[in-house]
N, C-alpha and C positions, 0 to 999 in steps of 0.2 A: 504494500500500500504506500503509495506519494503522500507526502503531507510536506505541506507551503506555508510560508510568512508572507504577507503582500506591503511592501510600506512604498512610501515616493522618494528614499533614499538609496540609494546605489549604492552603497560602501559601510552595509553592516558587515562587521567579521565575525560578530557572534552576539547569540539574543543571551541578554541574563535575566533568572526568572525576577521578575518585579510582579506589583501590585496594580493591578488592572483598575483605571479611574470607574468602571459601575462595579468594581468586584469586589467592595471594600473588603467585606467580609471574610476572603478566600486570602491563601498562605499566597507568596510570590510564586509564581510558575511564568512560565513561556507558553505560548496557545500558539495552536497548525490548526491548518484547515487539510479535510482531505476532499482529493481530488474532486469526487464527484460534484462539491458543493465550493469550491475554488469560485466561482462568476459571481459568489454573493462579496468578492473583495474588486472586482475589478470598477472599483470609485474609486476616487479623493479618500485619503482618509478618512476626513472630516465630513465626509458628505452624508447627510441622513438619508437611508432610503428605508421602505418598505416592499421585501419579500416575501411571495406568498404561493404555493404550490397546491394545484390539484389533488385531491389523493381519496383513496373511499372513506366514506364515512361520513362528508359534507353534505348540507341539504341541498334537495333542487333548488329551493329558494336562492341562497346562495352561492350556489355555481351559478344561476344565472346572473344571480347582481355582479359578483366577481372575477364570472370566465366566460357569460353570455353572450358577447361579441368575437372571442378571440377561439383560435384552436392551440393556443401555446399553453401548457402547463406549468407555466412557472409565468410570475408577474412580477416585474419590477417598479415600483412607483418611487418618483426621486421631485424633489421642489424645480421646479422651471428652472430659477435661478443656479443652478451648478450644473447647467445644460454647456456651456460652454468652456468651463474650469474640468468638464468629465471629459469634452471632445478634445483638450488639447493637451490632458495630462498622459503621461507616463507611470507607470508603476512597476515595481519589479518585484518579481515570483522569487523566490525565495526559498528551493528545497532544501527540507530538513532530514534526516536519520532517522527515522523513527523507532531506533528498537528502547528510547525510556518513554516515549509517548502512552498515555492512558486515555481512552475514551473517556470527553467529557459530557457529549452532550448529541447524540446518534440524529436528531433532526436536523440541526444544526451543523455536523460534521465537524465537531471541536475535540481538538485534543489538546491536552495542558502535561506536561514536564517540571519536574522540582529541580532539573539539571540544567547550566549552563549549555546553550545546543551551537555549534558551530555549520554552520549550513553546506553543502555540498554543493551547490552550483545555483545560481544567480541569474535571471533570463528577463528583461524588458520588455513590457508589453504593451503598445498604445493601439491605438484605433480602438478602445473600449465600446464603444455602443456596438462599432460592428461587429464586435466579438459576442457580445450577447447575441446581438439578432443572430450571426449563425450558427449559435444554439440553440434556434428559436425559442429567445426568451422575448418575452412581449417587453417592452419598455415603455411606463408611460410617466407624463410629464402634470404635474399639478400645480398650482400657486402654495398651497398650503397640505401636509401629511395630514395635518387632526384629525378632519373628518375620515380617514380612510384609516386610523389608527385607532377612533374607537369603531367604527364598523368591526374589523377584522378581529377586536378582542370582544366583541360580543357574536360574532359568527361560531359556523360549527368549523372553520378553517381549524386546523392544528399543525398543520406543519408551515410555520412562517416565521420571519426575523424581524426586527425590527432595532435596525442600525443607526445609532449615533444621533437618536431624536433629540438629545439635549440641544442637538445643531438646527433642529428646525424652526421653522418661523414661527413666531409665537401668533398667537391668535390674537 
C-alpha cells in the first residue's frame, strides 16, 4: 500500500510527529493518506473544501439532492474564491514507508505514525482541477460551504470530509 504527505513545499527531508491544529487532543504523530483517497489533498493547503461520496445506504431523497444531476460519485464543493489560487498552484506528493503507519481512520484513508518518517520520493503535481475531472470527480464551485455543510451533517451521506472549514467564509 502507497501512503502520501501532500504540502506546497518542495524541500521537506522528513515529517516529525507534531500536534495537528483540530487534533488537540491526540499524542504528536505524522498523518499519510492512502492512495485510493490521495485527490481529497490535491488543494491549497488552506483551502476549505467539502467531500462527499456515493455509497449504499443513502436515501433516495438525498442522492437526488446530492448526486441528482451528476453520474460522478464523488463531489467536491470548494468556495469560488480559491478557484484561481487551486488552478495555478503546485503541490507535491510526498511518499512515505509505510511499515510504522497505523490505520487511523478507513473512510477517510488516514494513517498516523508516533515515528519521525523520512519520505522516499517526492513528485509535483499541478493542473489540479484537471486531475480531478479525470477521475471523474465532479467539482463544484459555491460562494459560501455553510449551507452545504449543515445539509451533508444532517443527510444519510457517511462517507464524507470536511476540510479546513475554519478557512471558510463566515456567514
Amino acid at each position: 500500500m502507497k501512503l502520501y504527505h501532500f504540502s506546497e513545499e518542495s524541500d521537506i527531508r522528513f515529517f516529525k510527529p507534531r500536534v495537528k491544529h483540530n487534533r488537540q487532543n491526540m499524542p504528536p504523530v505524522v498523518w499519510a493518506i492512502d492512495q485510493q483517497h490521495e485527490f481529497t489533498f490535491y488543494f491549497p493547503r488552506n483551502c476549505p473544501r467539502i467531500v462527499y461520496t456515493r455509497t449504499e445506504g443513502i436515501s433516495d431523497e438525498d442522492n437526488n439532492k446530492f448526486f441528482g444531476l451528476t453520474d460522478s460519485n464523488i463531489v467536491i464543493t470548494v468556495e469560488g474564491v480559491w478557484y484561481k489560487r487551486i488552478s495555478e498552484t503546485t503541490i507535491f506528493r510526498y511518499e512515505l514507508p509505510g511499515d510504522s503507519f497505523k490505520l487511523f481512520d478507513e473512510f477517510a484513508g488516514y494513517y498516523i505514525s508516533k515515528e519521525t518518517i523520512y519520505p522516499i520520493d517526492i513528485k509535483p503535481i499541478d493542473k489540479l482541477i484537471e486531475r480531478l475531472a479525470d477521475l471523474n470527480i465532479e467539482i463544484r464551485f459555491t460562494p459560501n460551504l455553510h449551507p452545504l455543510r449543515e445539509s451533508i451533517l444532517n443527510s444519510t451521506i457517511k462517507d464524507f470530509g470536511i476540510h479546513r472549514f475554519e478557512n471558510a467564509r463566515k456567514l
